[in-house]
C-alpha positions in Angstrom: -8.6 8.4 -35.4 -10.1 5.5 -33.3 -12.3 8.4 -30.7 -14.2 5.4 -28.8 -11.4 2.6 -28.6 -13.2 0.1 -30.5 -11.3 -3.0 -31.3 -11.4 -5.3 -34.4 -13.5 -7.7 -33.4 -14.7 -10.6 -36.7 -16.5 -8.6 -38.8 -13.7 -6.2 -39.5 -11.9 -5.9 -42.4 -10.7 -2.2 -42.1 -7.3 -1.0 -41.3 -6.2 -1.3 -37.5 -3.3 -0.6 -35.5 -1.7 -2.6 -32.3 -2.0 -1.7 -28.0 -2.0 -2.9 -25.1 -5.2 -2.8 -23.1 -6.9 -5.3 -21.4 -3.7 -7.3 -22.9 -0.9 -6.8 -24.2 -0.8 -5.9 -28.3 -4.6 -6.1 -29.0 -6.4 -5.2 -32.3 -7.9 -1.9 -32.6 -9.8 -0.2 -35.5 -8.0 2.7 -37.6 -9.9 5.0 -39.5 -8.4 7.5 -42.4 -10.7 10.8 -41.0 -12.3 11.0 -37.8 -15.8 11.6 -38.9 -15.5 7.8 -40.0 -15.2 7.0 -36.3 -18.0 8.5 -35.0 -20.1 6.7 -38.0 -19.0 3.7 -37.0 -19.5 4.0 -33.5 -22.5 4.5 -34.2 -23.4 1.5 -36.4 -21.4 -0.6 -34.0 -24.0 0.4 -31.7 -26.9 0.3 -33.9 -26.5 -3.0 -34.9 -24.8 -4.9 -32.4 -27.4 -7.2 -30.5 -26.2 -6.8 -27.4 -27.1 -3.3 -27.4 -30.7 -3.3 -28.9 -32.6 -2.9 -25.7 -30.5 0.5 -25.0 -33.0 1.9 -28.0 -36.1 1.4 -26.3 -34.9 4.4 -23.4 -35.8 7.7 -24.3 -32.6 9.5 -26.1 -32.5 11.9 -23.4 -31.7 9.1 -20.8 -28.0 9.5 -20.3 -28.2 7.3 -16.8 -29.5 4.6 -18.5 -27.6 4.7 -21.4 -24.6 4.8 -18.9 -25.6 2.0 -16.7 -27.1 0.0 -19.7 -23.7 0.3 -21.6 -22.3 -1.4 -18.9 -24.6 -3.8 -18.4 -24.1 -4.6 -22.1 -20.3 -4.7 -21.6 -19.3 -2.0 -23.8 -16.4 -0.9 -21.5 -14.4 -3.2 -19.1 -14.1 -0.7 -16.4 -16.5 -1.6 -13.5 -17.2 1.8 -13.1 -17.4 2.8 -16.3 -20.9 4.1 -15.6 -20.4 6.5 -12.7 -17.3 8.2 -14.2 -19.5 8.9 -16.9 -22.7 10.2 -15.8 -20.2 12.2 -13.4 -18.7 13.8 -16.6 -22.2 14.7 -18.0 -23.2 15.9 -14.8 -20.2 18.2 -13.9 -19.9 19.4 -17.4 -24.1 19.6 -17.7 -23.6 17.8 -21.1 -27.5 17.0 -20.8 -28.0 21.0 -21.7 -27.1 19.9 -25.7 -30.7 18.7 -25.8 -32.1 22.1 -25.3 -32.0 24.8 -27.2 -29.8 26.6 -24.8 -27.1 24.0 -24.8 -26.5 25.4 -28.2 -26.2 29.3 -27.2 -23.6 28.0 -24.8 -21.3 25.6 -27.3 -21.6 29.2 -29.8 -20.4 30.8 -26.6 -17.5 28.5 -26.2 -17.1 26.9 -29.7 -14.0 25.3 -28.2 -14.4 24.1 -25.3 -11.5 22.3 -23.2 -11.4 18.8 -23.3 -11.9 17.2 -19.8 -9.9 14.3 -18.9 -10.1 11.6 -16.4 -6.9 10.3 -14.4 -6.2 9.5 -10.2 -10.0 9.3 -10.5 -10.1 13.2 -11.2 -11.1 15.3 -13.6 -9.0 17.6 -15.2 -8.2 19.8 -18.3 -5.2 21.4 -19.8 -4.8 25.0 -19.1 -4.2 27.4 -22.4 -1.9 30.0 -23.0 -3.9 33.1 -22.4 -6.4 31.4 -19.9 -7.4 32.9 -16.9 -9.7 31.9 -13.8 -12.6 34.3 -15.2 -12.8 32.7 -18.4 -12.1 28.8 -17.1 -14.9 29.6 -14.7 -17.4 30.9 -17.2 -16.5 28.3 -19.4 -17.0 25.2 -16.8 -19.3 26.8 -14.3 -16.9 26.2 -10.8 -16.0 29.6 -9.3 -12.9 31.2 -10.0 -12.3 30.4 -6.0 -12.8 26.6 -6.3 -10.4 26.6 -9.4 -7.5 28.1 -7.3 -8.4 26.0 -4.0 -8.2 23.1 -6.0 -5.0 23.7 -7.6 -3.3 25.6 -4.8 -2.7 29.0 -6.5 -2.2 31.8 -6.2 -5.1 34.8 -7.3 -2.4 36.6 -9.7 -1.2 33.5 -11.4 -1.3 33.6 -15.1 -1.5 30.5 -17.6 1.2 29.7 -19.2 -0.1 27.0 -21.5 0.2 23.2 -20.5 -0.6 22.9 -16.8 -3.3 20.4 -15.4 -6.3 22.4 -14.0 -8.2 19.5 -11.5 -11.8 20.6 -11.9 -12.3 18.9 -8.2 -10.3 18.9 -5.1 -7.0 16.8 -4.9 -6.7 13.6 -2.4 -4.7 13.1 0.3 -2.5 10.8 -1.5 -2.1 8.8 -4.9 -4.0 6.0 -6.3 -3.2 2.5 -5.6 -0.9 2.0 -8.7 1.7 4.9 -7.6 3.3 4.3 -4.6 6.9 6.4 -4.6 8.1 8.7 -7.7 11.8 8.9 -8.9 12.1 12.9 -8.9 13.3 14.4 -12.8 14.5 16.8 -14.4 12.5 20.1 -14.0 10.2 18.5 -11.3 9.1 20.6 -8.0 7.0 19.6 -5.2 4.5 21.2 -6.8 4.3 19.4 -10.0 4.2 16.6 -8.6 1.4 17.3 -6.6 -0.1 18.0 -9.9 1.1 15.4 -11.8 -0.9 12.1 -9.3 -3.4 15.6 -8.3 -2.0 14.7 -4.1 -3.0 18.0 -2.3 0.6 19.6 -1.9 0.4 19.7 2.1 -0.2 15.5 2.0 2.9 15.4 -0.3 5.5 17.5 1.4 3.9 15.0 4.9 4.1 11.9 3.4 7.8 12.8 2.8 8.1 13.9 6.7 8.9 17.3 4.5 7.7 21.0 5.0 7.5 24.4 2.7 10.7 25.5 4.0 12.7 21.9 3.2 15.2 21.9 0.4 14.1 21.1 -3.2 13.8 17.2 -4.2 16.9 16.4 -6.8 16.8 14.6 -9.7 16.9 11.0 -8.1 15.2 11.2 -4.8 12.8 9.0 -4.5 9.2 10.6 -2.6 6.1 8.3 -1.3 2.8 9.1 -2.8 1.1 7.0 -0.6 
């Protein structure tokens, strides 16, 4: 129930639970309900020295929340800032301060959750989704949302697959550099799976549409 990944730290004498992170087993906070997170985020915040001059910005400041958040050195991620004024701003987070932010969350009450991997964002699709409704929801066209994940106008959500809210690169990120093919994988997936455009996979792999399927084993570049 730990929502913002804060670790133990000296004043805590809570219940915690062990990860690795920046190393390797480190001391997290556990919390019994979730609401006890976001309390404590917030006192973390509140009191914590280090973050007193954040309170003097006006509350509707997200950039320089953002940026002053790093500067403080809440997150370890150098840019920690950017991927998260980029979330605000693609999702238009900054409407919740109006009073029409709120007729849109009583429009979508549950809204997907957007994550952030291969420097994308992304969400996972429903069962019962469809392009009109994921477009309403997150304002890209229904166009953008099949161009981005290379599909089909007739395809129908099954429940499950990653949606990239933004086009795919040309090949993986630094840290994946081939892929062992498995069970159930396609070209496709794949593609999906480190979000490469499937036309930079299948020619990274000297491969085209009409080359046989990858088996379980074969080993592809992703870079």
């Amino acid at each position: 129930n730990n929502h913002f990944g804060i670790k133990c730290g000296r004043s805590w004498d809570g219940r915690t639970v062990r990860a690795d992170d920046d190393a390797p087993n480190e001391c997290f906070r556990a919390y019994r309900h979730a609401k006890d997170s976001y309390r404590d985020h917030s006192k973390f915040l509140r009191t914590g020295a280090r973050y007193a001059f954040l309170f003097r910005l006006k509350i509707t400041d997200y950039k320089g929340w953002a940026r002053g958040l790093k500067k403080a050195g809440y997150a370890t991620d150098p840019r920690y800032a950017d991927r998260l004024i980029n979330i605000i701003e693609l999702y238009d987070l900054d409407r919740y301060d109006t009073k029409k932010g709120l007729e849109w969350i009583e429009e979508f009450p549950n809204p997907h959750q957007p994550y952030l991997a291969n420097d994308m964002v992304y969400i996972i699709a429903r069962r019962g989704d469809t392009f009109e409704k994921l477009s309403d929801e997150l304002g890209i066209s229904k166009k953008k949302l099949r161009t981005y994940n290379e599909l089909p106008k007739d395809y129908q959500f099954m429940g499950g697959e990653i949606v990239y809210l933004e086009k795919k690169h040309r090949r993986a990120t630094k840290e994946y550099i081939v892929y062992v093919v498995r069970q159930g994988d396609s070209m496709y997936s794949i593609s999906q799976k480190f979000g490469i455009r499937l036309k930079n996979l299948y020619k990274l792999n000297k491969m085209d549409p009409d080359s046989p399927a990858p088996k379980v084993g074969d080993i592809l570049r992703l870079r």
